[in-house]
LOGULUM-521747 format. One record per residue: chain; residue number from 1; residue in three letters; x, y, z of N, C-alpha, C, O in turn. Coordinates in steps of 0.05 Angstrom, whole numbers, plus 5000, padded with zeros to 4 digits. Last residue first. Example, Ala and Ser with C-alpha at 12.3 -4.5 7.8 and 13.67 -1.06 7.14 Angstrom:
<pts>
A_2_ser_5257_4955_5142_5273_4979_5143_5258_5001_5157_5268_5023_5161
A_1_ala_5264_4886_5156_5246_4910_5156_5264_4934_5156_5285_4934_5169
</pts>
This chain:
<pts>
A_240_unk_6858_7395_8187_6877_7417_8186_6875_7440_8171_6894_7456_8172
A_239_unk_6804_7373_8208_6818_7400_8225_6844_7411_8213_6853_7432_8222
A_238_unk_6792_7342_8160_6781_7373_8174_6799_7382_8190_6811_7403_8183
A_237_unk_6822_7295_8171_6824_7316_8153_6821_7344_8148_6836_7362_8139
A_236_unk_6800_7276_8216_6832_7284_8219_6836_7322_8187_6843_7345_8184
A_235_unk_6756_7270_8197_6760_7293_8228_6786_7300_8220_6795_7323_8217
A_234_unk_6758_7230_8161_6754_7256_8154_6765_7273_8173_6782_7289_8168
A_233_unk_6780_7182_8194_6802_7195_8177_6780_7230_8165_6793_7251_8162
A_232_unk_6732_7174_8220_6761_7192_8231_6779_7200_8215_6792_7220_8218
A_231_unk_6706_7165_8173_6694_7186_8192_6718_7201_8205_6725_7225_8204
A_230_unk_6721_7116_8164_6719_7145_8143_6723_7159_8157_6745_7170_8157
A_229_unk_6715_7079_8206_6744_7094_8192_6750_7120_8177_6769_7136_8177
A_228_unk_6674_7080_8201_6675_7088_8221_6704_7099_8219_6714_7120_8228
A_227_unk_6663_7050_8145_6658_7079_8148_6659_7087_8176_6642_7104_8180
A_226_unk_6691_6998_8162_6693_7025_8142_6687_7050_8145_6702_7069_8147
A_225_unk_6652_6971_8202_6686_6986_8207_6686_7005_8186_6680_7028_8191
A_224_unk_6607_6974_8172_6606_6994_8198_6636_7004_8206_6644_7026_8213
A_223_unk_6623_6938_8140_6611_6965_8133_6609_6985_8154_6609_7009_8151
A_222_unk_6628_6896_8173_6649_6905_8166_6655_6931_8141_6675_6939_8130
A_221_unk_6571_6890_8180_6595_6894_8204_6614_6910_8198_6620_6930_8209
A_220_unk_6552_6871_8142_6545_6903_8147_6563_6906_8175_6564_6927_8187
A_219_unk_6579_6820_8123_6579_6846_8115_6577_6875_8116_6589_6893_8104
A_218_unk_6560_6791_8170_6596_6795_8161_6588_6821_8153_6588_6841_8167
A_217_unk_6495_6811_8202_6514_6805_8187_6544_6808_8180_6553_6830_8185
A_216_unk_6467_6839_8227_6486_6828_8236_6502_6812_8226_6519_6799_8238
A_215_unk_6416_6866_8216_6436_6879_8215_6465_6872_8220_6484_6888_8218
A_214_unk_6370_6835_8176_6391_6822_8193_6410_6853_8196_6418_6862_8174
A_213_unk_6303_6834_8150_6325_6851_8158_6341_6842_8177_6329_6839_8198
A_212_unk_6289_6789_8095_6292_6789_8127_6310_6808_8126_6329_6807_8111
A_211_unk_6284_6833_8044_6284_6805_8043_6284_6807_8083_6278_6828_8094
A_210_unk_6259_6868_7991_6263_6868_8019_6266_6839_8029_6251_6822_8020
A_209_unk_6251_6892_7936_6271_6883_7941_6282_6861_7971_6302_6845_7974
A_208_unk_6198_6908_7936_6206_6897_7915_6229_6883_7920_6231_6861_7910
A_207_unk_6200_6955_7979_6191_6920_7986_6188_6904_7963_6176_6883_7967
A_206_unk_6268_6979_7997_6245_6980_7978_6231_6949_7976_6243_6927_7974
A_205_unk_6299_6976_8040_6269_6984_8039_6258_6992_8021_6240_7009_8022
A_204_unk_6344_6922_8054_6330_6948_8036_6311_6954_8044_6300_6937_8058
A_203_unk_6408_6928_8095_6383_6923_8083_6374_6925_8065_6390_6933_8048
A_202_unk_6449_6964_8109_6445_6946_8125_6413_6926_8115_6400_6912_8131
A_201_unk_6491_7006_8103_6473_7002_8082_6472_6969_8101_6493_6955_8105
A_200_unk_6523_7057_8130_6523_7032_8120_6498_7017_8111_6481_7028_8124
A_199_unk_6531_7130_8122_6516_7111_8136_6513_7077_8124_6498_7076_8105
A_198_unk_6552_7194_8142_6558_7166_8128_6543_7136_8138_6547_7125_8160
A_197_unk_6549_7260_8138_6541_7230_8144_6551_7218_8124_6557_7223_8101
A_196_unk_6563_7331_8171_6557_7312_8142_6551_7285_8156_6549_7285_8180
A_195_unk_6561_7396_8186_6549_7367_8185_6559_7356_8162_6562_7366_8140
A_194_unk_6580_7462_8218_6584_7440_8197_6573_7410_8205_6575_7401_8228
A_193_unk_6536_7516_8247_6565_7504_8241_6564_7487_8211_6553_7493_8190
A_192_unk_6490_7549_8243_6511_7564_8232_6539_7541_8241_6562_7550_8240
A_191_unk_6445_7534_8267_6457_7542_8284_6491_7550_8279_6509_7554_8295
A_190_unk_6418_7521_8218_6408_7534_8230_6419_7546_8256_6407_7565_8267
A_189_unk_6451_7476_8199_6441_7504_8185_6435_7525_8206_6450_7545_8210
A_188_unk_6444_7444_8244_6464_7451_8230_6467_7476_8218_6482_7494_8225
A_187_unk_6390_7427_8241_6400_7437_8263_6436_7459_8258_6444_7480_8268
A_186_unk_6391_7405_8188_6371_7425_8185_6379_7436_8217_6371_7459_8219
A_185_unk_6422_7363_8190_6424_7381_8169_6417_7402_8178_6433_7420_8178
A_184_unk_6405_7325_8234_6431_7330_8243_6436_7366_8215_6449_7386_8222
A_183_unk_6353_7321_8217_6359_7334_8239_6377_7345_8240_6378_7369_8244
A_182_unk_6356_7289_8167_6354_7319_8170_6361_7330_8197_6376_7349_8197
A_181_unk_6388_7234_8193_6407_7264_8182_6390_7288_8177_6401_7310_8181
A_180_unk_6361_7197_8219_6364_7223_8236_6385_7246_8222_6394_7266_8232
A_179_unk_6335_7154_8195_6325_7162_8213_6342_7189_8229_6333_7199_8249
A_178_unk_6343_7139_8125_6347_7125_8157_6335_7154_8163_6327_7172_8147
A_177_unk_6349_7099_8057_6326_7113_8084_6338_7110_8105_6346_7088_8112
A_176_unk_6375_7128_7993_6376_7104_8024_6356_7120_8034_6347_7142_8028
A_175_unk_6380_7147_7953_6393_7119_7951_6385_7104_7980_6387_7081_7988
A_174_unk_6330_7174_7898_6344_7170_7940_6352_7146_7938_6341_7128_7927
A_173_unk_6312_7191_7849_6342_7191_7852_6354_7184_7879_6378_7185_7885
A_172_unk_6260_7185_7840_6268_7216_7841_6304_7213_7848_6318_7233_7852
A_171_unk_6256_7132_7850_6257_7145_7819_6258_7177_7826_6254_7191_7806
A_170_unk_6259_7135_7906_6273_7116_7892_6281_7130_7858_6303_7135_7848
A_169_unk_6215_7160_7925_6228_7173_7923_6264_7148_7907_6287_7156_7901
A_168_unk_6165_7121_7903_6176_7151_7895_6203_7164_7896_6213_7177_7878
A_167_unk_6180_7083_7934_6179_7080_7901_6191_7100_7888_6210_7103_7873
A_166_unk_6161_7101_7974_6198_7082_7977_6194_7090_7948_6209_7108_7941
A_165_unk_6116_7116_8010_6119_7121_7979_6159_7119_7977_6176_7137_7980
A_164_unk_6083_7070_8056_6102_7099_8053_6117_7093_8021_6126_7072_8013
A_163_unk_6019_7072_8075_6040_7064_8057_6055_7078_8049_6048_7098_8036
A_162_unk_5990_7061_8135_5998_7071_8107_6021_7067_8095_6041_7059_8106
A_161_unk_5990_7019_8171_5974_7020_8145_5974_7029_8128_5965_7021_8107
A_160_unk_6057_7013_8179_6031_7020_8193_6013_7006_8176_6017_6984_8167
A_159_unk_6126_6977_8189_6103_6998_8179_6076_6994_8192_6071_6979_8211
A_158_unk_6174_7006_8235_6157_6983_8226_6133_6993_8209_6121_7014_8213
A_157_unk_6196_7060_8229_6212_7035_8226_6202_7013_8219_6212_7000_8201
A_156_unk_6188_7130_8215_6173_7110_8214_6195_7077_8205_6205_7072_8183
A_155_unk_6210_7182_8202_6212_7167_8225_6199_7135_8234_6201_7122_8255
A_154_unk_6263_7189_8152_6250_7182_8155_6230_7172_8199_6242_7158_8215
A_153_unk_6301_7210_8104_6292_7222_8135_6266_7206_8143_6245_7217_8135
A_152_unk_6338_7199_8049_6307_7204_8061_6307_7193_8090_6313_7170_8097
A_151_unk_6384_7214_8016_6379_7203_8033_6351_7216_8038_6344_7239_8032
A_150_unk_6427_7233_7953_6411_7244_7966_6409_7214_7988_6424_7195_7984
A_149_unk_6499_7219_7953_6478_7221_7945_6448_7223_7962_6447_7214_7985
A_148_unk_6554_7170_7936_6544_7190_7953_6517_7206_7940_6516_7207_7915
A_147_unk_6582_7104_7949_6567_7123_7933_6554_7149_7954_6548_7148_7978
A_146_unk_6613_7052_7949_6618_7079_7961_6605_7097_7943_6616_7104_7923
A_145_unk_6643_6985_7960_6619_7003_7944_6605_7026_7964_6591_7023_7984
A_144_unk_6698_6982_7978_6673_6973_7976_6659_6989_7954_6668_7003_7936
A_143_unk_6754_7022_7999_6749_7001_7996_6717_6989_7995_6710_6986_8018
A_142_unk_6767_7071_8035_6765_7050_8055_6761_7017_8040_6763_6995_8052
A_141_unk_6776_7107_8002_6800_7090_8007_6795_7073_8019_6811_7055_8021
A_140_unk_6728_7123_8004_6727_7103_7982_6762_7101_7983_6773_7093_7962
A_139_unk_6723_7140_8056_6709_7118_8043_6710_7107_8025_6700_7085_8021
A_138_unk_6748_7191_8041_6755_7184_8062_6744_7149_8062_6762_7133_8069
A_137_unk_6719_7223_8008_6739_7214_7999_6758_7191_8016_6777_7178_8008
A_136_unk_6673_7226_8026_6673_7209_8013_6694_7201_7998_6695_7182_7981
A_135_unk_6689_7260_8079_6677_7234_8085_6674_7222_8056_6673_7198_8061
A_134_unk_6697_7303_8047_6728_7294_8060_6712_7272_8075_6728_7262_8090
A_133_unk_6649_7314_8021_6675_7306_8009_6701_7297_8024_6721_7287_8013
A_132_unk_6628_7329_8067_6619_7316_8057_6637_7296_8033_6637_7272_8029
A_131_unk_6655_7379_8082_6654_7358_8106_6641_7326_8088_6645_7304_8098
A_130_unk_6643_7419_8051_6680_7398_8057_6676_7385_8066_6692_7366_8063
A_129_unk_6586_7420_8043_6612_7409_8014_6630_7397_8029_6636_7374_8026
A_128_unk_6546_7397_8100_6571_7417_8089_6589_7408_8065_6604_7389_8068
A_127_unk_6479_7372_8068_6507_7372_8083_6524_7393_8072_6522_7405_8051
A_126_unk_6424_7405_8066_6437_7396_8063_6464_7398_8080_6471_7414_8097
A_125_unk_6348_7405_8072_6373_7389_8084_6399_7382_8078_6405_7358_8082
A_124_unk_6317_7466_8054_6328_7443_8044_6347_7431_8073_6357_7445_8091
A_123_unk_6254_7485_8063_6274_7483_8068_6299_7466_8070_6300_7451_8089
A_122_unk_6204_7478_8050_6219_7482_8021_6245_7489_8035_6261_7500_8020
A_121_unk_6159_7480_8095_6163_7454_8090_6192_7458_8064_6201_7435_8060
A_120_unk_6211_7517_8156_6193_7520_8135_6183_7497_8109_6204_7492_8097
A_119_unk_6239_7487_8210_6237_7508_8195_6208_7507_8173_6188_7494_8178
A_118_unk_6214_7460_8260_6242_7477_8266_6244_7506_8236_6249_7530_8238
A_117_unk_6168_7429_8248_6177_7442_8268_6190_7466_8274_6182_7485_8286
A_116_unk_6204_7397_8207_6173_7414_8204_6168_7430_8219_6162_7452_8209
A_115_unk_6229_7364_8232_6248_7385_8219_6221_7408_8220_6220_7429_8233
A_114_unk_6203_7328_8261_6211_7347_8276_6224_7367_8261_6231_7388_8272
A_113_unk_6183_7284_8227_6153_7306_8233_6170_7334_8250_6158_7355_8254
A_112_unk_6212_7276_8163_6213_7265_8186_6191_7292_8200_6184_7313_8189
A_111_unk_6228_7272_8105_6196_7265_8114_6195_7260_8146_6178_7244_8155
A_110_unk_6266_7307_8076_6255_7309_8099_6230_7302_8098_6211_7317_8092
A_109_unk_6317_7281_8044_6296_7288_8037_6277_7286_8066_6274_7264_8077
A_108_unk_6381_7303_8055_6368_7284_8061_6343_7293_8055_6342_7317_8060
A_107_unk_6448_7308_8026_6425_7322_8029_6403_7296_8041_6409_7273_8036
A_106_unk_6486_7261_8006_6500_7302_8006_6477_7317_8010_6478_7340_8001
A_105_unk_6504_7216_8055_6487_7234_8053_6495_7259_8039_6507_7277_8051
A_104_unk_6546_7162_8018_6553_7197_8044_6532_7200_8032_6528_7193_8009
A_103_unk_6541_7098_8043_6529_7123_8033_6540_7149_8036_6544_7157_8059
A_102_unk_6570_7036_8026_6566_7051_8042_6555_7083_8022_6560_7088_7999
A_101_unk_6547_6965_8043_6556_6981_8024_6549_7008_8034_6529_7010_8049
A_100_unk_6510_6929_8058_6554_6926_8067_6567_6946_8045_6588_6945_8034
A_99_unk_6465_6907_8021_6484_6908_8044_6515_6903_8053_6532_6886_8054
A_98_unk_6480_6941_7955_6474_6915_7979_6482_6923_7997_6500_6939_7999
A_97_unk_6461_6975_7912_6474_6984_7933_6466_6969_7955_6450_6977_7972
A_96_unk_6439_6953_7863_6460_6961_7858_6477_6958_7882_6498_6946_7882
A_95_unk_6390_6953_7889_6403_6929_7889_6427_6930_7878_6440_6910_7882
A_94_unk_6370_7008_7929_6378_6993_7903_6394_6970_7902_6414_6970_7917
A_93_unk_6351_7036_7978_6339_7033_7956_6341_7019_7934_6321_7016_7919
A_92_unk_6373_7010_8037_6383_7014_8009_6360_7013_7992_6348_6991_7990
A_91_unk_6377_7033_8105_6362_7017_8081_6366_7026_8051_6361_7049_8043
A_90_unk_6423_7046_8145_6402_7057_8133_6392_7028_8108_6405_7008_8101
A_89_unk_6471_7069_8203_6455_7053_8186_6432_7056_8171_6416_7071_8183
A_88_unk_6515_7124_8213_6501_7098_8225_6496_7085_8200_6510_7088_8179
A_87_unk_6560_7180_8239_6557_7145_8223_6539_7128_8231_6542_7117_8252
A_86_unk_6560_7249_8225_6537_7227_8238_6555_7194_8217_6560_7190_8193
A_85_unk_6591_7294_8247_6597_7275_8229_6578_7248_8241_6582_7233_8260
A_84_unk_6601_7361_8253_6595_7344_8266_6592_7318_8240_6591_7325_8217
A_83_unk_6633_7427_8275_6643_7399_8268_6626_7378_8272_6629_7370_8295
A_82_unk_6629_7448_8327_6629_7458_8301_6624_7449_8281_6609_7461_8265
A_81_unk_6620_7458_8401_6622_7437_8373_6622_7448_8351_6609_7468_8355
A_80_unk_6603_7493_8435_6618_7496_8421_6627_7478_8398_6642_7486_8380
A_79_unk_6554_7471_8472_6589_7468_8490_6611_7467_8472_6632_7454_8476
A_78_unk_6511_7477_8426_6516_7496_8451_6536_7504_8466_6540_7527_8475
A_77_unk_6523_7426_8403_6533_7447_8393_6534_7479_8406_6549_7498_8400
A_76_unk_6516_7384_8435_6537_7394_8432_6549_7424_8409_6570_7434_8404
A_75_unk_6457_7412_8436_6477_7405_8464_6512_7411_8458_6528_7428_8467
A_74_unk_6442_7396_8387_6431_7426_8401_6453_7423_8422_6471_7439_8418
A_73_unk_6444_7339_8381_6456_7358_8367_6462_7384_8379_6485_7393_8381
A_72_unk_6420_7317_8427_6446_7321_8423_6453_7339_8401_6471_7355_8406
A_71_unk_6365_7334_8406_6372_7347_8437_6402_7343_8437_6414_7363_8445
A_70_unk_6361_7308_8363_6361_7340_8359_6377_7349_8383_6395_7365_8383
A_69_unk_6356_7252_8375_6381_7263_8371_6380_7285_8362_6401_7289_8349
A_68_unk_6306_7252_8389_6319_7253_8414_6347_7264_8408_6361_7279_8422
A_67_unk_6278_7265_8342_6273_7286_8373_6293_7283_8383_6305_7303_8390
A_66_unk_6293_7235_8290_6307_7257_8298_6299_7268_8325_6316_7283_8333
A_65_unk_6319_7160_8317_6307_7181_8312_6301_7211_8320_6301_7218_8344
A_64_unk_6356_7127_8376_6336_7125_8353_6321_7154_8356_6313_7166_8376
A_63_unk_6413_7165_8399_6392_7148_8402_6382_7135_8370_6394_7135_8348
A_62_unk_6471_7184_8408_6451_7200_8402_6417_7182_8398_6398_7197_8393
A_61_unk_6538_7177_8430_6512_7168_8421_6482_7188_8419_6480_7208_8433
A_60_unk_6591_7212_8416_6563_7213_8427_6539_7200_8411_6527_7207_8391
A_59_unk_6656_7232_8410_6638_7216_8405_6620_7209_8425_6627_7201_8447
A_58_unk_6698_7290_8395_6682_7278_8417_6670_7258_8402_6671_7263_8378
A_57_unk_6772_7291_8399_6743_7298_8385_6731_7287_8402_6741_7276_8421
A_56_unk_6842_7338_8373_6820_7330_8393_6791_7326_8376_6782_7338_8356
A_55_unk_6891_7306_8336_6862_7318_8328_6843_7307_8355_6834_7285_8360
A_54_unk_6924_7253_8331_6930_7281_8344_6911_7305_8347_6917_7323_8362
A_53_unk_6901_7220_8309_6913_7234_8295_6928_7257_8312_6942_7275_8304
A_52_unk_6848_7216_8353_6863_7214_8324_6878_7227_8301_6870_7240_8282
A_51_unk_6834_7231_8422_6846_7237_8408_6846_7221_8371_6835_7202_8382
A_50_unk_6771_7240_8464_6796_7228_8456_6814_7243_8432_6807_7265_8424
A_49_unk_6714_7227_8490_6729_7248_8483_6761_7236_8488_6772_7227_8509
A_48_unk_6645_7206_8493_6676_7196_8503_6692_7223_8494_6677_7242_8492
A_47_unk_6581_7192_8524_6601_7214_8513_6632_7208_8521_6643_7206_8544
A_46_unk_6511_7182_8507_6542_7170_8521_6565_7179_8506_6568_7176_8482
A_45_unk_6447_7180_8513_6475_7195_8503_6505_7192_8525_6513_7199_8548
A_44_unk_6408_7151_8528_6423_7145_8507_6446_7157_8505_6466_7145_8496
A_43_unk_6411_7171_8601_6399_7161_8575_6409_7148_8553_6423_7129_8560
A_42_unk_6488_7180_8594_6454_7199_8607_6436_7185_8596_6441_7184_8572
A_41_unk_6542_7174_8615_6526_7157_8606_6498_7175_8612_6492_7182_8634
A_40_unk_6607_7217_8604_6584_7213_8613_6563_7201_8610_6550_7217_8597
A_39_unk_6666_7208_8593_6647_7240_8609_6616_7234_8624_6606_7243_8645
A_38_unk_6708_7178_8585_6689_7169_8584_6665_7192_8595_6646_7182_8607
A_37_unk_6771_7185_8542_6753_7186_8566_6727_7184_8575_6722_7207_8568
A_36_unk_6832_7162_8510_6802_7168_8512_6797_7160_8539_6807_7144_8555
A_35_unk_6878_7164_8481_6873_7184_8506_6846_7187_8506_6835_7209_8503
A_34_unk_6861_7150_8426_6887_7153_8451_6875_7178_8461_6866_7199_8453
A_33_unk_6812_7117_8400_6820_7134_8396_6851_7132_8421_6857_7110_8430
A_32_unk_6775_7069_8378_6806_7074_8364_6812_7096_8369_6821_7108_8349
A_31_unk_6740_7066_8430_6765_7056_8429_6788_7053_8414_6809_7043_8420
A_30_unk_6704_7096_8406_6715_7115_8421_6740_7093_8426_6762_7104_8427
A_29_unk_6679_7065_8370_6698_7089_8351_6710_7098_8371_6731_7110_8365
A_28_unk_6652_7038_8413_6665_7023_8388_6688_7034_8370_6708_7022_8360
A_27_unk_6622_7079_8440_6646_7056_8452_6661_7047_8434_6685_7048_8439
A_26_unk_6590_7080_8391_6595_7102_8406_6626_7084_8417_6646_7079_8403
A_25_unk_6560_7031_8390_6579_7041_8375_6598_7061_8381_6622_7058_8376
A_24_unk_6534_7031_8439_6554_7009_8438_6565_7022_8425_6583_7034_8437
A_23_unk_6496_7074_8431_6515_7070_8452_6529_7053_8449_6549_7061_8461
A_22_unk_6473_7089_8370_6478_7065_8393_6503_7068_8408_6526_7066_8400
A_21_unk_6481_7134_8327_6449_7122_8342_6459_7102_8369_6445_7105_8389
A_20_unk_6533_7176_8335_6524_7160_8320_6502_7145_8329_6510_7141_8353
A_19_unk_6580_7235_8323_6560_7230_8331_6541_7194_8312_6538_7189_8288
A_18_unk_6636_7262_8329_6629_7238_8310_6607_7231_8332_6613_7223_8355
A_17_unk_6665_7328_8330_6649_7304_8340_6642_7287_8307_6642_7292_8283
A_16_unk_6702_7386_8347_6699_7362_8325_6681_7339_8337_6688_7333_8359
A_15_unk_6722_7410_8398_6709_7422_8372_6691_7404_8348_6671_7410_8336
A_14_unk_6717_7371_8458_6732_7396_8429_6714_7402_8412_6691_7397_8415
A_13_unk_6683_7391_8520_6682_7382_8495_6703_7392_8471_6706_7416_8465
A_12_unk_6698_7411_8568_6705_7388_8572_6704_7375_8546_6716_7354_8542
A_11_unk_6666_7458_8569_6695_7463_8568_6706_7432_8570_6730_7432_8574
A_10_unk_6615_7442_8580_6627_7447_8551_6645_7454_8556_6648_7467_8535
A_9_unk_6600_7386_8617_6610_7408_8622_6620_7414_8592_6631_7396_8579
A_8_unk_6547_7341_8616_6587_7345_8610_6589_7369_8614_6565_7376_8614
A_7_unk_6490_7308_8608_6505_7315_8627_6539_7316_8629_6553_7299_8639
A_6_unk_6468_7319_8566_6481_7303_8551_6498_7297_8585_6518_7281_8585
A_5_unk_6432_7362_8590_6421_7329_8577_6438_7311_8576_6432_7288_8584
A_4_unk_6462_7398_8606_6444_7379_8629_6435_7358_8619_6430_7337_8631
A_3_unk_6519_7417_8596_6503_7412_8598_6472_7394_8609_6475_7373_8622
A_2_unk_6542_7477_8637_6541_7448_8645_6516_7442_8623_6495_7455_8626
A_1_unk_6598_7522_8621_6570_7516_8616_6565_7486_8620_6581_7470_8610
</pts>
């Protein structure tokens, strides 16, 4: 089967992926692997396929926000994927949880406009138990501040006029905001494999708290190594 978006052939994909928003990164995880290969640059989605651990996997960029990275999800999970493990970045609801500090998603609160779409508004976003636990157990060997816990879906980056309710979902218990785990949840579900996330804490968005957003900092750098570590050390974990 050729896919056409991600342009790879699914006999060319394993089973396991680490899916993440930026092509650089993508590159980034695909160089701690052996025996890596490069399949395909399409648009955003850039596809390597390698080894850790001895554990075949794929890594694929997937863009900004859920439309475009539905079409990867849907893709690789069409050329048999099973297994999927989103790492990116997100906005901290709490000053508890600074930048350079990391999240497992165990559910994401869906304010994004494409889940709406796909299922019903009381349909929940959640991650797979193992997959979710073998990323937070996987993170908190990595070292830092490691919490796991709801996430809000969000598609909106710069604000508008309206005013998006951070508050609310803050005191209902959301530790973070980013842009593409319902998708990665609610595609998941729905097409009967496994998801989870991990995402580094690169800010805040609560505007009580918000100071200049820098993603480039020591800290959230070396939040990004971490949980990019998680991630493989989970795969490894999963597959046995």
């Amino acid at each position: 089967m050729y896919l056409s978006i991600l342009e790879v052939n699914a006999e060319q994909l394993p089973k396991l992926a680490i899916v993440c928003g930026d092509p650089r990164r993508a590159k980034k995880i695909a160089d701690k692997l052996e025996n890596v290969k490069e399949l395909a640059y399409a648009r955003e989605y850039r596809t390597f396929v390698g080894s850790y651990k001895g554990v075949e996997l794929a890594v694929v960029s997937h863009g900004v926000g859920c439309p475009g990275a539905a079409v990867c999800f849907e893709e690789l999970i069409k050329g048999g994927v099973h297994t999927l493990i989103r790492v990116g970045t997100a906005g901290s609801y709490s000053a508890e949880h600074p930048a350079g500090s990391l999240i497992v998603s165990t559910g994401a609160i869906r304010t994004d406009g494409l889940t709406k779409q796909l299922v019903p508004d009381g349909f929940p976003a959640i991650g797979d138990s193992e997959v979710v636990q073998a990323l937070y157990q996987a993170a908190q060997a990595q070292g830092g501040i490691v919490k796991k816990g709801l996430t809000v879906t969000l598609d909106v980056f710069f604000n508008g006029v309206v005013e998006f309710p951070h508050q609310q979902y803050k005191a209902a218990g959301a530790l973070a905001v980013e842009m593409e785990i319902a998708a990665l949840y609610v595609i998941a579900a729905l097409r009967g494999v496994r998801a989870g996330a991990i995402v580094a804490l690169d800010g805040y968005a609560d505007a009580d708290l918000a100071a200049d957003y820098d993603p480039h900092t020591t800290a959230v750098s070396d939040a990004v190594e971490r949980e990019i570590q998680a991630a493989l050390e989970a795969i490894a974990a999963l597959a046995l």
